[in-house]
VEXDREN-2710 file (C-alpha; in Angstrom, 1 decimal):
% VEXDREN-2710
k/r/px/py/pz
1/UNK/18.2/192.2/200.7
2/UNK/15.1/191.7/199.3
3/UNK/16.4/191.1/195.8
4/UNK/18.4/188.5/197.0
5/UNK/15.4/186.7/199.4
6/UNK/13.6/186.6/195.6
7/UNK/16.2/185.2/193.9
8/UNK/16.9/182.8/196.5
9/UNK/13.2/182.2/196.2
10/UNK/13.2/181.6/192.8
11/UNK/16.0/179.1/192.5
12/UNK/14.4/177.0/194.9
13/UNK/11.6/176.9/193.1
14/UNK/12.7/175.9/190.2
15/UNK/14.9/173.4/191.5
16/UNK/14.1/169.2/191.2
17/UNK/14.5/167.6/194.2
18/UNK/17.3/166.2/193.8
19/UNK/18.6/169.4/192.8
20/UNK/17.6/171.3/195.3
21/UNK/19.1/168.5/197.8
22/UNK/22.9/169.1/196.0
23/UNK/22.5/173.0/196.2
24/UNK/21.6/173.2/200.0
25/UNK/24.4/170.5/201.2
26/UNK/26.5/172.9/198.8
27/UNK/25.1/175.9/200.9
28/UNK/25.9/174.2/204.4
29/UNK/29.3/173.1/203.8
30/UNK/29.9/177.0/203.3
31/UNK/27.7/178.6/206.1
32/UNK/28.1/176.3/209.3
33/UNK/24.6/178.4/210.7
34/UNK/23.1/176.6/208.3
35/UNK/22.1/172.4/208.8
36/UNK/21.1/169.9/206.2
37/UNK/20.3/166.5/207.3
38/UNK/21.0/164.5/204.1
39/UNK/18.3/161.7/202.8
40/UNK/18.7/158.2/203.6
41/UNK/19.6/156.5/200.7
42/UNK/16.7/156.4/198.2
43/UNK/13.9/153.1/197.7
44/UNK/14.0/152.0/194.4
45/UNK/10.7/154.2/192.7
46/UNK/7.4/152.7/192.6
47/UNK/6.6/150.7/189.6
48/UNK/4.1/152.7/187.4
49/UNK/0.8/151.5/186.8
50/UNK/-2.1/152.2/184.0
51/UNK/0.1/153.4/181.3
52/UNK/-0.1/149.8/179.2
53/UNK/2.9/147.6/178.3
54/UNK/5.8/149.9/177.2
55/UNK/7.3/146.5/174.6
56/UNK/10.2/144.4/175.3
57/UNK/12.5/146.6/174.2
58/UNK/12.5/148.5/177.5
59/UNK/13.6/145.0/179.1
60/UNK/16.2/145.1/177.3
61/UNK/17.3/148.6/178.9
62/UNK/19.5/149.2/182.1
63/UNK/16.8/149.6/184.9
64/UNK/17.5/153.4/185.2
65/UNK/16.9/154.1/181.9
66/UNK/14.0/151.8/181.1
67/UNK/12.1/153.5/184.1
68/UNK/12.4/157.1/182.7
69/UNK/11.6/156.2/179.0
70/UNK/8.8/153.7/180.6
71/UNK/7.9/157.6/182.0
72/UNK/8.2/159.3/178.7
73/UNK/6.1/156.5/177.3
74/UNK/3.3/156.9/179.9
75/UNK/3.0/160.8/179.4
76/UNK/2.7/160.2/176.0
77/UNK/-0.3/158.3/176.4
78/UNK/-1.9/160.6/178.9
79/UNK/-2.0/163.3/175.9
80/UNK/-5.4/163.3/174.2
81/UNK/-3.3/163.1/171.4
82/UNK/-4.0/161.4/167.8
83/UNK/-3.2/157.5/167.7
84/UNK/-0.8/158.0/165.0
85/UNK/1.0/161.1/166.6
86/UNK/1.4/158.7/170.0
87/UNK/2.7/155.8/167.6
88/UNK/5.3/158.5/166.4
89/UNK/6.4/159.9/169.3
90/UNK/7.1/156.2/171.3
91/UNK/9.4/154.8/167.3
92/UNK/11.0/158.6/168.5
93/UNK/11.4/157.6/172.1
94/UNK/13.1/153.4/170.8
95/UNK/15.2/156.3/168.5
96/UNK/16.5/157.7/171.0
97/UNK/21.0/157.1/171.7
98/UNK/22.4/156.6/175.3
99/UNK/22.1/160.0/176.5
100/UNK/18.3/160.3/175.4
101/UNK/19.3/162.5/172.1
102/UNK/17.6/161.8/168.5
103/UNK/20.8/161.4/166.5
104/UNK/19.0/159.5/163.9
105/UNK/17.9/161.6/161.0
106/UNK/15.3/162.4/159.4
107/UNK/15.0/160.4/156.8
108/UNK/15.9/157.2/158.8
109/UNK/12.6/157.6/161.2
110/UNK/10.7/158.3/158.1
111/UNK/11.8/155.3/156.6
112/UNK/11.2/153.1/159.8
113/UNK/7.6/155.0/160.5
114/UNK/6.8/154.0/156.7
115/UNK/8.1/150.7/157.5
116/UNK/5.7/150.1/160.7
117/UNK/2.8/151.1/158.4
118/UNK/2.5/155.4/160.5
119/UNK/1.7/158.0/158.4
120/UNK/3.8/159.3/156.3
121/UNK/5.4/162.5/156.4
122/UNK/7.2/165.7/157.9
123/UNK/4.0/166.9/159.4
124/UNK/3.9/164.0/161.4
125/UNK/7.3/163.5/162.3
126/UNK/7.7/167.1/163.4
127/UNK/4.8/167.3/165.6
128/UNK/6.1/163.8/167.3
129/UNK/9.6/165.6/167.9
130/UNK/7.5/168.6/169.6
131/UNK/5.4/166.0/171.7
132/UNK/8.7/164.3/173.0
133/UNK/10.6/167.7/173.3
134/UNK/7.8/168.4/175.8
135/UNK/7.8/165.7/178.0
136/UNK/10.1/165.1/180.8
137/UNK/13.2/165.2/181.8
138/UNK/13.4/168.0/180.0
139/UNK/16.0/167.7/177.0
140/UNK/14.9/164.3/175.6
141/UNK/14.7/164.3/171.6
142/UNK/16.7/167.2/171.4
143/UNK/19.4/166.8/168.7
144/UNK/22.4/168.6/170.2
145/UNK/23.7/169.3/173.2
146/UNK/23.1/173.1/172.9
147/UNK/19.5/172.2/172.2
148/UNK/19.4/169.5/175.2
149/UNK/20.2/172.8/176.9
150/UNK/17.6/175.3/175.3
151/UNK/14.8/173.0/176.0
152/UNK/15.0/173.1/179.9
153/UNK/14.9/176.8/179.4
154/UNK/11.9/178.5/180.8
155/UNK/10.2/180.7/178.0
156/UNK/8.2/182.1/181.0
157/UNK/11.8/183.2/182.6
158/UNK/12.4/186.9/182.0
159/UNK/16.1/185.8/181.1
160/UNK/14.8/183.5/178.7
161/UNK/15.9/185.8/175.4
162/UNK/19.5/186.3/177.1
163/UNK/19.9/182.7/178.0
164/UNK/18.7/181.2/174.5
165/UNK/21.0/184.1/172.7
166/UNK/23.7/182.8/175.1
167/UNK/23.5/178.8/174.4
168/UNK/23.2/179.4/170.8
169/UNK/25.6/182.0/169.3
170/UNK/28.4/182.8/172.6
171/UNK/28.9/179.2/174.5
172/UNK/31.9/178.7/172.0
173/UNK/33.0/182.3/172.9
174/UNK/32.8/182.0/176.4
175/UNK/34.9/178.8/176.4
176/UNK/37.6/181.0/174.6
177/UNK/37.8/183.4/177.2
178/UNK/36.0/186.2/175.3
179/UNK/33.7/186.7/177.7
180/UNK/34.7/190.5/177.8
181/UNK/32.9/190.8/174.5
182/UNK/30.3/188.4/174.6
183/UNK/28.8/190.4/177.4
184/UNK/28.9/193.4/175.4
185/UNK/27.4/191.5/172.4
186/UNK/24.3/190.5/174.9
187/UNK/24.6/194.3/176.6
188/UNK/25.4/192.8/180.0
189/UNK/27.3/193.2/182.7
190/UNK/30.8/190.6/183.3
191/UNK/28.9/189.8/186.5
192/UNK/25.7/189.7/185.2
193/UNK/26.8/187.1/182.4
194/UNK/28.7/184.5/185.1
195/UNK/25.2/184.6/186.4
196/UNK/23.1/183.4/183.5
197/UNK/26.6/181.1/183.3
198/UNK/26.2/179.4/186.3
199/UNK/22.5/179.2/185.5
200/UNK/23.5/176.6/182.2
201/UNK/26.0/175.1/184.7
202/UNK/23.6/173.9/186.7
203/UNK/21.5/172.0/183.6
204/UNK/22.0/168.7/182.1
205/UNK/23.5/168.0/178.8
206/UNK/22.9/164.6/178.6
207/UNK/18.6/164.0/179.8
208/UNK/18.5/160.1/179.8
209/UNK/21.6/159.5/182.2
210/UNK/22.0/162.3/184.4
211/UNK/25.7/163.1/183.0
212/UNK/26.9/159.1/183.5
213/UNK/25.5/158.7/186.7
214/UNK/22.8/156.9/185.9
215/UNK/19.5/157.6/184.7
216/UNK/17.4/160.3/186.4
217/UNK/14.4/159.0/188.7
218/UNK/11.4/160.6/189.2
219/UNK/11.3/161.3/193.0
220/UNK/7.4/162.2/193.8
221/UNK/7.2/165.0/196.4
222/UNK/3.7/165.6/196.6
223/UNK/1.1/162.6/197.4
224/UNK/-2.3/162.1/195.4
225/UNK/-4.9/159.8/196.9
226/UNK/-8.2/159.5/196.7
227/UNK/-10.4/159.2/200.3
228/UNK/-14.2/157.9/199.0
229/UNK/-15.4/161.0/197.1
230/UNK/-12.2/163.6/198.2
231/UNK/-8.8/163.9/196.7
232/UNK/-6.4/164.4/198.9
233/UNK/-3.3/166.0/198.2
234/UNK/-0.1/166.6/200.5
235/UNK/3.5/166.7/200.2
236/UNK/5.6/163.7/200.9
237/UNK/7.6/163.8/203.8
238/UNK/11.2/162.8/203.4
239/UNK/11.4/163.8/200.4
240/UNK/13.6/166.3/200.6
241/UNK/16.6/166.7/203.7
242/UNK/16.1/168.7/206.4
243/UNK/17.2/171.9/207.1
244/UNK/16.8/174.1/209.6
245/UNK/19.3/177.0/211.2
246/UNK/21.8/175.8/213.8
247/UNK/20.0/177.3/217.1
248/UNK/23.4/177.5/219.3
249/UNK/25.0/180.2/216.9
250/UNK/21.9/181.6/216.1
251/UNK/21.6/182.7/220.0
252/UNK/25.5/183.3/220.1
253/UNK/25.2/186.1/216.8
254/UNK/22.8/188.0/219.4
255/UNK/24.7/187.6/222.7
256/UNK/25.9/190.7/223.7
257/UNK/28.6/189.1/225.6
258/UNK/29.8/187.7/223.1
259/UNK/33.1/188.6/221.5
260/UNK/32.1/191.5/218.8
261/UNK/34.5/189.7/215.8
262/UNK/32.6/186.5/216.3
263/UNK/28.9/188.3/216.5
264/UNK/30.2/190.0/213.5
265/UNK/30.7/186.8/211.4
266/UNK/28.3/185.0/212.6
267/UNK/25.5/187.3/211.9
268/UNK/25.2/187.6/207.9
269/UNK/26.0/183.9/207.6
270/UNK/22.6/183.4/210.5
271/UNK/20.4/186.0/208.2
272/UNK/21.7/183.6/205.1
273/UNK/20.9/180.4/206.6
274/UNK/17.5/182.0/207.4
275/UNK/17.0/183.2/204.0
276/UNK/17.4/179.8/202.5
277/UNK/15.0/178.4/205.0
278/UNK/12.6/180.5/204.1
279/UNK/12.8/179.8/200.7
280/UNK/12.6/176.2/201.0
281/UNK/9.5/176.7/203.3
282/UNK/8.3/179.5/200.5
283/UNK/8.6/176.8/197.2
284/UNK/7.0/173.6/199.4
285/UNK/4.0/175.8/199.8
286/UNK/4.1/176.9/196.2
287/UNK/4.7/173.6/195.2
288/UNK/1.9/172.2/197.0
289/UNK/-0.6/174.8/195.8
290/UNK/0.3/174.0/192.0
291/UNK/0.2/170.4/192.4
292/UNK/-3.3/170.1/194.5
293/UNK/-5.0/172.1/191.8
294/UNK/-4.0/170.7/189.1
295/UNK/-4.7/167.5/190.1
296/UNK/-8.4/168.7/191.5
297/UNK/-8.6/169.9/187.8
298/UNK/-7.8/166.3/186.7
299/UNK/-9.7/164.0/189.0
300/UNK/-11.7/162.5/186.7
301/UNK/-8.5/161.1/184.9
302/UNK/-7.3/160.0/188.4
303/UNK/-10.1/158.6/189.5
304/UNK/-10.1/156.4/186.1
305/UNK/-13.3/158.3/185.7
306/UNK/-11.8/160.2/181.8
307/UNK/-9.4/158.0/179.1
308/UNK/-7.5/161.5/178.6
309/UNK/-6.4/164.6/180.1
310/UNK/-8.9/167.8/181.1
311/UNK/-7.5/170.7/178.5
312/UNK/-5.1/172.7/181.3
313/UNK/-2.2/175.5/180.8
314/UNK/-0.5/176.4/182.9
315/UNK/-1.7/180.5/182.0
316/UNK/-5.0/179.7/183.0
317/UNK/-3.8/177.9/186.1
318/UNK/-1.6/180.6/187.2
319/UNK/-5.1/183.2/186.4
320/UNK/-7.0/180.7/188.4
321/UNK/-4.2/180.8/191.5
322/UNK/-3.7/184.9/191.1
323/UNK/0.4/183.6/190.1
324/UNK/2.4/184.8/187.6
325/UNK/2.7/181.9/184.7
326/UNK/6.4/181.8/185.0
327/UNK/5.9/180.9/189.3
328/UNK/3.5/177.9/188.1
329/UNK/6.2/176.6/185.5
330/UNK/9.3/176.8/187.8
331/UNK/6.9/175.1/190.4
332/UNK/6.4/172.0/187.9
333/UNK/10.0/171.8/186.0
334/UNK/11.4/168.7/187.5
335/UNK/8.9/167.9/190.0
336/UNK/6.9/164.3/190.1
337/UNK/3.6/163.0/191.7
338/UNK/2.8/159.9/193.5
339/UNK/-0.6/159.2/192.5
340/UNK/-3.3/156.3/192.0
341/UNK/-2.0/155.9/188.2
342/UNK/1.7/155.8/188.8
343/UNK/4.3/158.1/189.8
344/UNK/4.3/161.3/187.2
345/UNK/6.0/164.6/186.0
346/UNK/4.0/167.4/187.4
347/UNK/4.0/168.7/184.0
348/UNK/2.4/165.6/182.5
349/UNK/-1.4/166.5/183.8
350/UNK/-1.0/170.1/181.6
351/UNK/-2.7/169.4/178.6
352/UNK/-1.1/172.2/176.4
353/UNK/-3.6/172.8/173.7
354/UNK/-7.3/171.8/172.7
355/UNK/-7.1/170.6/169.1
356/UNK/-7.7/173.2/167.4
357/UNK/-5.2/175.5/168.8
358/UNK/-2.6/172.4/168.0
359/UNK/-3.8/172.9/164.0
360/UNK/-2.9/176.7/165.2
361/UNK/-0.3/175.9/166.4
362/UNK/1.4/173.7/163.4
363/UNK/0.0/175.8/161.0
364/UNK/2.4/178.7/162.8
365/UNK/5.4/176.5/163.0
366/UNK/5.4/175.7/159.1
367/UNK/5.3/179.3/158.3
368/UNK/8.6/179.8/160.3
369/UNK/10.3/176.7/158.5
370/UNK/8.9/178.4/155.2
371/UNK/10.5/181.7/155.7
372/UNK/13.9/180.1/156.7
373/UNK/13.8/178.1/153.7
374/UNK/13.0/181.3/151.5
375/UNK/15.5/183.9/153.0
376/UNK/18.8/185.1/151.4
377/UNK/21.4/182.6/153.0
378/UNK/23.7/185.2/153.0
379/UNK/21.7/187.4/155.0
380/UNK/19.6/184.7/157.3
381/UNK/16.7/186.0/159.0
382/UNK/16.9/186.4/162.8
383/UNK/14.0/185.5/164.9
384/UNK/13.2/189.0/165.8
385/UNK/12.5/189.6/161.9
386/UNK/10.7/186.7/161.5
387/UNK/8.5/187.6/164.1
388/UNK/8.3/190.8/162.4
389/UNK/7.4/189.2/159.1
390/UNK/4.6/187.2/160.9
391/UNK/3.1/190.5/162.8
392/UNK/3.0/191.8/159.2
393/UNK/1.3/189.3/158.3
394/UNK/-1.3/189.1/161.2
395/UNK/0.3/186.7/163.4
396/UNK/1.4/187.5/166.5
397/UNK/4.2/185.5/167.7
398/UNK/7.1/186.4/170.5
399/UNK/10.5/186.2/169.0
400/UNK/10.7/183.4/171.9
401/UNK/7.9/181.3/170.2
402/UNK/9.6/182.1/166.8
403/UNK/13.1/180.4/168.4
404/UNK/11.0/177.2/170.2
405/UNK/9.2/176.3/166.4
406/UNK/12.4/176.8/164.6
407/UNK/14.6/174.3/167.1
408/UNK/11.3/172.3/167.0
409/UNK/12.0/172.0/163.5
410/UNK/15.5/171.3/164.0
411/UNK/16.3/174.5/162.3
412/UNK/20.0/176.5/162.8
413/UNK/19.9/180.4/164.5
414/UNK/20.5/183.2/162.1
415/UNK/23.6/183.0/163.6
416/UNK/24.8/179.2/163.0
417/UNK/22.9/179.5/159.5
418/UNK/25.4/182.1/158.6
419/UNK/28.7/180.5/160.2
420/UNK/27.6/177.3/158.0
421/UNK/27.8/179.7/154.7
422/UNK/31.3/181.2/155.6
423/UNK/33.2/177.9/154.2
424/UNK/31.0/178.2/150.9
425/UNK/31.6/181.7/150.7
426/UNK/35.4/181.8/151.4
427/UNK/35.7/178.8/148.7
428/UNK/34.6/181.3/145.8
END
């Protein structure tokens, strides 16, 4: 039971609001102990403020989608981020098709970026795709749908390894029916593998337009304001339905006179319905605890008192709270802030790296593009190896940061590397 309090937990967590809103009116049509009083239909979102004119060309954009790439725009210029690399990153974001993917290739933005008079390059045009592969919604600049899919991925998830393996060598698999053998191939149970299928389910494959139902909206659910010297921080009511257990079968599951069949169903849909309150109740607190520290850590950018960002990770935030790093991501994915510079991701006041761990960090990237370009294409290397070639080489990198710097570089698994070569090789 208390596996399954955690896990309910954890999906809440990591749940958007509007998200989490779908999954509990899903819960209560099925469990009538349980009550969700849905929203009121939505206000149109705030109008954000400080981020600078985004161009015209967002004018020329269906409201929805304007608003979230006026977003993406705006978290890219919270980054204390090079000029050029922010230049980069919004000709990426104008790249972008209808359903927020970069289709264009390579040597198409390289030829508009040399055009605009940015710096030329695949240095620079790789870092931008990282910067906009970072911000939210989550998925935006990815070139595929299976990498729209292994970008919302947590790598702080401990089914992160499964999940990636699963999106990019056994989605075409499942489809067929294998599923038999594709849990064997991942060393899983059948029910164990519907899970981490249910878990994809539940992700978007198109990030600018929500599947065709319109672009998604960032819905703030925590407040920021400032009150003379104090920042105040509290979560915004209404912002998610409310939900609460149904009282009159919660007393009939524990009246004895009651007829024993009826006590008997009632009670484990009761302890459900409790469950799930508790969980919501357990991820607004979390929530709120994230949010009002990371914004104390960047006041002085709220208070227009800093042009950029305080450096903050979420690792040393999660030290700082005494949370696991994984709790303080699945308490940002998805979530937005209403605060004195506009409405933001939660994510967008983590400033992921000082500069020099970002020279680090490229410097790392380019020697996994340079080992894929040098292995035998019959015999691709798989990200374990590589990250066994690096630890042999003195650096450290988790075959999960091996996989995030080769999609980054729009780079094939082992596995797709080798499919490509099979037409090649069946040819001779």
């Amino acid at each position: 039971m208390l596996e399954l309090r955690q896990l309910q937990a954890l999906e809440c967590l990591q749940l958007p609001a509007e998200g989490l809103e779908a999954w509990l009116l899903e819960a209560a049509e099925a469990n009538p102990a349980l009550q969700v009083q849905e929203r009121p239909a939505p206000a149109p979102p705030p109008a954000l403020r400080g981020a600078g004119s985004p161009g015209d060309w967002l004018e020329q954009l269906p409201d929805s989608r304007g608003a979230t790439l006026e977003s993406a725009l705006q978290q890219v210029e919270l980054l204390d981020a090079p000029a050029p690399l922010r230049a980069w990153a919004a000709l990426l974001l104008r790249s972008l098709d209808s359903a927020g993917l970069l289709s264009r290739t390579d040597a198409e933005l390289l030829a508009e970026g040399e055009a605009l008079g940015l710096p030329d390059g695949m240095a620079w045009l790789g870092r931008a795709v990282a910067l906009v592969q970072d911000l939210e919604p989550r998925g935006l600049g990815a070139r595929d749908a299976r990498e729209v899919l292994l970008l919302q991925l947590d790598p702080a998830d401990p089914d992160y390894g499964l999940l990636a393996d699963l999106v990019e060598q056994h989605l075409d698999a499942c489809a067929a029916g294998r599923r038999r053998r594709v849990a064997q191939d991942l060393g899983v149970t059948l029910e164990r593998l519907q899970e981490l299928l249910l878990r994809l389910a539940r992700l978007r494959t198109r990030p600018l337009d929500g599947e065709g139902e319109g672009a998604p909206t960032l819905r703030p659910e925590v407040r920021v304001r400032l009150q003379g010297a104090d920042l105040v921080v509290d979560l915004v009511r209404g912002s998610l339905p409310e939900v609460r257990v149904d009282h009159d079968l919660e007393v009939l599951a524990r009246d004895r006179a009651a007829d024993r069949a009826t006590r008997t169903w009632l009670r484990p849909r009761v302890d459900e319905a409790r469950r799930i309150l508790d969980a919501v109740r357990q991820r607004q607190e979390t929530l709120l605890l994230v949010a009002a520290a990371a914004a104390r850590r960047q006041c002085a950018w709220l208070r227009a008192e800093a042009e950029h960002l305080a450096p903050l990770t979420m690792r040393s935030l999660a030290e700082e709270l005494g949370l696991a790093t994984s709790t303080v991501s699945r308490a940002v994915a998805g979530k937005a802030l209403d605060t004195p510079r506009g409405v933001l991701p939660l994510r967008s006041l983590f400033q992921a790296e000082a500069p020099t761990a970002g020279v680090a960090r490229l410097d790392a990237r380019a020697r996994v593009g340079a080992l894929i370009a040098a292995e035998d294409p019959a015999q691709p290397l798989s990200d374990d190896a590589i990250a066994a070639v690096l630890a042999g080489e003195g650096l450290d990198l988790a075959r999960r940061t091996v996989a995030k710097y080769r999609r980054e570089l729009g780079l094939a698994s082992s596995f797709e590397r080798r499919e490509l070569l099979l037409p090649t090789a069946a040819a001779r």
